[in-house]
N, C-alpha and C positions, 0 to 999 in steps of 0.2 A: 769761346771765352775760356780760358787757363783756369784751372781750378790750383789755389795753394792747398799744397800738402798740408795735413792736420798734423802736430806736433805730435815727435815720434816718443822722446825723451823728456825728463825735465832735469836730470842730474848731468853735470857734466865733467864729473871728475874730481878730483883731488888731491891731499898731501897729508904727509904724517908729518908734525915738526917733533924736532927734538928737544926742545924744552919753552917752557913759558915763565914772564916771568911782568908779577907776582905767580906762584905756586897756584893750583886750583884752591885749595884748603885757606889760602891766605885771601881770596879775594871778598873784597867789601864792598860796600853800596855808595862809598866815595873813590874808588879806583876809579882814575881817568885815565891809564893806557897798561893797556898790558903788550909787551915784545915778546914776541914769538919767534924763536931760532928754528929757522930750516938748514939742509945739507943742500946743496948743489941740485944733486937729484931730486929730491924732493923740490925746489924749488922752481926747478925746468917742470914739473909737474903740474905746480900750480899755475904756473904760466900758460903750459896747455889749454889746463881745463879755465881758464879767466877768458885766454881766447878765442876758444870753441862760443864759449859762451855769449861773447860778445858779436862773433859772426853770426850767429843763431838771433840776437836782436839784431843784428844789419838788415835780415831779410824781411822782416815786419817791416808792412805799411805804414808809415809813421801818419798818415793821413786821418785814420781811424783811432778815435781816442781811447779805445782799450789798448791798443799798442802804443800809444804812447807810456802810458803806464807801466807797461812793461820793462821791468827790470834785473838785475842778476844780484843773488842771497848769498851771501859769503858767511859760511857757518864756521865757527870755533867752537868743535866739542872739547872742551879742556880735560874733560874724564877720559876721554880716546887721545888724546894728543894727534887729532883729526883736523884737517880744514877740508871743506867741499863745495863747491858752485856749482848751484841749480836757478833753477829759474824764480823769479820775486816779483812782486809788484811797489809800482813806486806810492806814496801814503801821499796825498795833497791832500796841505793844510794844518 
């Protein structure tokens, strides 16, 4: 019987944008979208790590229902003018 490898990583990469908008300082508890400018490069980055990330859930048994839940966290640190993908879980219900 094949034994699956135990996950090596849970981060897979990221991007700096160059600006957001609303501002960090201006965002509120009724803001429904904030746009985020990336460069080229920065952008091809994000791409990577979305995915790495998504090859990384191809390879789970979707059979087993903790991997179904399995899902990918797209973080916006607005104070770092960061985005990063790592691994997440999906919320039902």
């Amino acid at each position: 019987m094949t034994k699956i490898p135990a996950r090596t990583k849970d981060s897979f990469g990221g991007c700096t944008f160059t600006c957001a908008s609303p501002a960090y300082g201006a965002l509120a508890a009724n803001t429904k979208v904030v746009n985020v400018v990336l460069s080229f490069e920065e952008a091809l980055k994000l791409n990577l790590a979305i995915q790495e990330a998504v090859r990384d859930l191809n390879t789970l048994h979707r059979a087993v229902k903790v991997n179904k839940l399995a899902g990918m966290k797209l973080s916006i640190h607005m104070d770092k003018n960061r985005i990063t993908v790592a691994r997440g879980r999906v919320s039902v219900g």
